[in-house]
C-alpha positions as CSV (number, residue, x, y, z in Angstrom):
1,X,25.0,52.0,-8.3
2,X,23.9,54.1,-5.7
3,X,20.9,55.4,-7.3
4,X,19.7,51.5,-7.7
5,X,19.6,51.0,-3.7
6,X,17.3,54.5,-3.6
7,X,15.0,52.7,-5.5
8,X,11.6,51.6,-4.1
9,X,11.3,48.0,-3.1
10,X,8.1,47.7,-5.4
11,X,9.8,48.7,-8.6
12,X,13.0,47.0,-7.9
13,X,10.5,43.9,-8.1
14,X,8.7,45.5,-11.3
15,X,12.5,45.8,-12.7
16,X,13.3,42.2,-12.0
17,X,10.5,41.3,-13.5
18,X,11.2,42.6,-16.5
19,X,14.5,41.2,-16.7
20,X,13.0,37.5,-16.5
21,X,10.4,38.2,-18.7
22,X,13.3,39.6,-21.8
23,X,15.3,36.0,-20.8
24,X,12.4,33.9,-21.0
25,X,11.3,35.7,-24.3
26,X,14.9,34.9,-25.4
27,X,15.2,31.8,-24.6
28,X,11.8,31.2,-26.3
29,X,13.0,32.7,-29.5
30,X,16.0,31.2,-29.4
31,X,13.8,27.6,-29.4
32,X,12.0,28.6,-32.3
33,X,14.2,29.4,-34.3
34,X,16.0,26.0,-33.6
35,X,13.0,24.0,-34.6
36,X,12.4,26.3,-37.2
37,X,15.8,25.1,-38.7
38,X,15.1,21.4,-37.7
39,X,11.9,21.9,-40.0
40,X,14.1,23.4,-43.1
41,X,16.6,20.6,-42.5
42,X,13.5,18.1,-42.6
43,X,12.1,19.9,-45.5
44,X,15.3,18.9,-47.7
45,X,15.4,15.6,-46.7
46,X,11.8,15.0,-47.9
47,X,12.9,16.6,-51.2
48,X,16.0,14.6,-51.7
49,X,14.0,11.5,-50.6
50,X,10.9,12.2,-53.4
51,X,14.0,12.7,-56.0
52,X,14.7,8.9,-55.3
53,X,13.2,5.9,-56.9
54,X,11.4,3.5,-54.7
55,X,13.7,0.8,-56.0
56,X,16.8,3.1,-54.4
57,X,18.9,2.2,-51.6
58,X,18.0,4.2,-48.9
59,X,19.9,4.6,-45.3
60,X,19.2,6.6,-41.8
61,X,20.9,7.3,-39.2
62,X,20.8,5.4,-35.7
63,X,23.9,7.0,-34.1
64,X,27.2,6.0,-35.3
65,X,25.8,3.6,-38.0
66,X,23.7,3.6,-41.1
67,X,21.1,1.6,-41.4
68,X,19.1,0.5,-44.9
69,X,15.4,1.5,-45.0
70,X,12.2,1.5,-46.5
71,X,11.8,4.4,-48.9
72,X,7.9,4.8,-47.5
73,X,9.5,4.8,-43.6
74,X,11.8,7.4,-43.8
75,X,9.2,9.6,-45.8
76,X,6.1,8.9,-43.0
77,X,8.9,9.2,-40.4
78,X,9.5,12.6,-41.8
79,X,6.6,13.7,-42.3
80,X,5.7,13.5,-38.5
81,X,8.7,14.8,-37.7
82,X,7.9,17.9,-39.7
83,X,4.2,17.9,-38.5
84,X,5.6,17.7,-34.8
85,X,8.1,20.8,-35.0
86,X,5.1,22.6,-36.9
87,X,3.3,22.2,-33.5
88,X,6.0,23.2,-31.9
89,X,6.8,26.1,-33.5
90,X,3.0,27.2,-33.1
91,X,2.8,26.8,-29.4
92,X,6.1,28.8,-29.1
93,X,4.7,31.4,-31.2
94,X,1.3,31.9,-28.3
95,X,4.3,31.3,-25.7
96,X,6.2,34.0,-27.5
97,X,3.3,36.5,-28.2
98,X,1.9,36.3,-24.0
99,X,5.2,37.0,-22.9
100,X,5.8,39.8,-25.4
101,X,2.3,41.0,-24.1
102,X,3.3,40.8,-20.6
103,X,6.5,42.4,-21.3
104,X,4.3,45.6,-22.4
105,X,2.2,45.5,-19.4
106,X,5.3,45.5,-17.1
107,X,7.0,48.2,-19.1
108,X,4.1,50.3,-18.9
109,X,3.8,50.1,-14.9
110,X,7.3,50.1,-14.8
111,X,6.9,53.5,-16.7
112,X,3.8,55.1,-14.7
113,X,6.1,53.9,-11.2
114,X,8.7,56.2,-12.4
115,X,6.5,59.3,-13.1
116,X,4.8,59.4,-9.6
117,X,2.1,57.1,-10.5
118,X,0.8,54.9,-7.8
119,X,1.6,51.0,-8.2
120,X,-2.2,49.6,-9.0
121,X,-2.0,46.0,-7.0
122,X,-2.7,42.9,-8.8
């Protein structure tokens, strides 16, 4: 532990950096891949639902109960459901790919700090 208190001020900052740049690129992962499932889930819904008859009972969820529906509700329902997570997932995707890019960028002063390479200012 020592040798982290001889560290410079300016790459102890570089280093913290870092370390909140990897959590946020976690916790942006972590996201996707939840919605990624919630898009699966809604996938097999829709196929159950178009193995149905429009004549056929069908029920949703609102919390505790069930609740008879439209056939054509549930499946627009769905469907924006699906197209919503699809936008999510993309936007996570740019979120995901500009911290990974960051990530590099601190890596790489991080690195140059460490062999004698003057900080360049931002």
């Amino acid at each position: 532990m020592s040798q982290e208190n001889e560290l410079p001020p300016w790459l102890k900052e570089q280093i913290s950096r870092l370390q909140q740049l990897q959590q946020n690129l976690q916790a942006i992962m972590v996201q996707k891949q939840q919605i990624e499932l919630e898009i699966v889930e809604t996938d097999r819904a829709l196929e159950e639902l178009n193995k149905t008859k429009t004549s056929d009972s069908i029920y949703k969820n609102a919390g505790p109960l069930l609740i008879k529906t439209e056939k054509a509700d549930v499946e627009k329902e769905l469907a924006e459901k699906k197209e919503l997570a699809n936008t999510r997932v993309m936007v996570l995707s740019k979120q995901e790919s500009r911290v990974k890019e960051n990530l590099k960028e601190v890596e790489n002063k991080i690195n140059q700090m460490i062999k004698g390479a003057p900080p360049s200012q931002q």
